[in-house]
C-alpha positions as CSV (number, residue, x, y, z in Angstrom):
1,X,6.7,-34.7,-23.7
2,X,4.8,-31.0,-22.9
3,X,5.0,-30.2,-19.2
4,X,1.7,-29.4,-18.4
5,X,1.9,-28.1,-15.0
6,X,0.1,-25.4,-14.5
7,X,1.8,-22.4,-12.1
8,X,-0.2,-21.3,-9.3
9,X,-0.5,-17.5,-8.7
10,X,-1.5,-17.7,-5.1
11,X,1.3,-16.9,-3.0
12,X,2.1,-17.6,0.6
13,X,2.7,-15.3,2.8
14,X,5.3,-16.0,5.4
15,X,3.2,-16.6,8.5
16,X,5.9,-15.3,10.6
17,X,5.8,-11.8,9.2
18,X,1.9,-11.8,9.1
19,X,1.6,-12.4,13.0
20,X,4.3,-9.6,13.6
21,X,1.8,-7.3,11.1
22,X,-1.2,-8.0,13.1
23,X,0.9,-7.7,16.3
24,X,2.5,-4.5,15.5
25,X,-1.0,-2.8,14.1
26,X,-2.9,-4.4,17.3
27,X,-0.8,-2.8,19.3
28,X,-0.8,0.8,17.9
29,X,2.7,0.9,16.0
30,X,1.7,1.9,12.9
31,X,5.4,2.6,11.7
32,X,6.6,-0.6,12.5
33,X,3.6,-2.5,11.0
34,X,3.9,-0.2,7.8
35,X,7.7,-1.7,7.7
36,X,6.4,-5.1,7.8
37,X,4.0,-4.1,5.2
38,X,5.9,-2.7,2.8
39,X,8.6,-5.9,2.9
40,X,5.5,-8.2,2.4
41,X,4.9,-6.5,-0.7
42,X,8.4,-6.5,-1.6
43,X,8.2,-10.4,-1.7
44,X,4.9,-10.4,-3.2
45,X,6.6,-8.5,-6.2
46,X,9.4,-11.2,-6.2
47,X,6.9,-13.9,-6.4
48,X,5.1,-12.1,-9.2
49,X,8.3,-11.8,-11.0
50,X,8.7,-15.2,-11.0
51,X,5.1,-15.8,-12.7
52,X,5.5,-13.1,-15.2
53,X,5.9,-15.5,-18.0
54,X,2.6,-18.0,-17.7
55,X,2.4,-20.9,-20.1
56,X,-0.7,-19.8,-21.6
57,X,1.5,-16.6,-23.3
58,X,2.8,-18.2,-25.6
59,X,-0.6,-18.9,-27.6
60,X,-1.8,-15.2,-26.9
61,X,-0.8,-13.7,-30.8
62,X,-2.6,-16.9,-31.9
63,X,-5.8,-16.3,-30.1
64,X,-5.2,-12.7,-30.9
65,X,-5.5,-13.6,-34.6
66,X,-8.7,-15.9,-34.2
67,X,-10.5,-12.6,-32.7
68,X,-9.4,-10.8,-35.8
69,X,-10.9,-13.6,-37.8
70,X,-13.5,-14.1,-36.1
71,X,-14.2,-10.6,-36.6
72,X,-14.3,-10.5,-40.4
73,X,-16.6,-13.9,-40.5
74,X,-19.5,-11.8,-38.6
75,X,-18.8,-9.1,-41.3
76,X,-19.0,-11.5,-44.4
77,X,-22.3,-12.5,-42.2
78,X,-23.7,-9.0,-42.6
79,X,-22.8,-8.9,-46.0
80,X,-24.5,-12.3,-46.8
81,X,-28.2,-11.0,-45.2
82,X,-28.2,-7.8,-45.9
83,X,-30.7,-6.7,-48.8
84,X,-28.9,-3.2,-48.9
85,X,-26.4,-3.0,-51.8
86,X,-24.0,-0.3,-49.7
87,X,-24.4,-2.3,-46.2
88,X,-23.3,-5.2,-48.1
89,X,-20.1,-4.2,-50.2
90,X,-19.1,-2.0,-46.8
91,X,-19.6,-5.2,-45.0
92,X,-17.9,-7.4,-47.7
93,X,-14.9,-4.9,-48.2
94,X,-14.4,-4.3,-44.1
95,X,-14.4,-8.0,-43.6
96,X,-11.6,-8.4,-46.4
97,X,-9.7,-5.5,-44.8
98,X,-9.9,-7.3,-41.7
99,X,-8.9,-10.2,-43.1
100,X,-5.8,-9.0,-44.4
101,X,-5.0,-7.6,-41.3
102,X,-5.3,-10.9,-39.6
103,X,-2.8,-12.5,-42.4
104,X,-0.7,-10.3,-41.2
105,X,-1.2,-10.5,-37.9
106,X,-0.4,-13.8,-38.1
107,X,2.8,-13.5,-40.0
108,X,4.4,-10.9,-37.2
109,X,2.6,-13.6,-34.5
């Protein structure tokens, strides 16, 4: 069964060391409240280690590839409608170039 729970990226910031931020800049201690700063951020970047790997990540290559394809459909498009014989084999030949590149893109993926 997939586990569909979805991380949340908000993060909570201990209320503790937000009062003694607003207490230390309030008062005029600028050091101190750059102290507390700098170890919020500190466990900000632990909790954004923590998320660094999202379950959407795992289907980016894929989506990646559908671009790609995507990509060379609008060119075969151009290459249908267009009336000029050089717009439409650069069309037809950059789309199948494209293309390839997908297949590829997709084997590496």
């Amino acid at each position: 069964m997939a586990n569909n729970t979805k991380r949340s990226a908000q993060v909570v910031v201990d209320q503790n060391q937000l009062l003694a931020w607003q207490a230390a800049w309030s008062s005029g201690d600028y050091s101190r409240a750059t102290q507390i700063r700098a170890l919020m951020s500190d466990n900000l970047g632990k909790v954004v280690d923590k998320l660094a790997v999202l379950p959407g990540e795992a289907q980016l290559p894929y989506a990646r590839v559908a671009i790609i394809i995507a990509t060379a459909l609008f060119l075969y498009g151009i290459a249908a409608v267009s009336r000029r014989i050089t717009i439409k084999l650069g069309a037809l030949f950059l789309g199948i170039a494209v293309y390839a590149f997908a297949v590829v893109a997709l084997v590496l993926a």
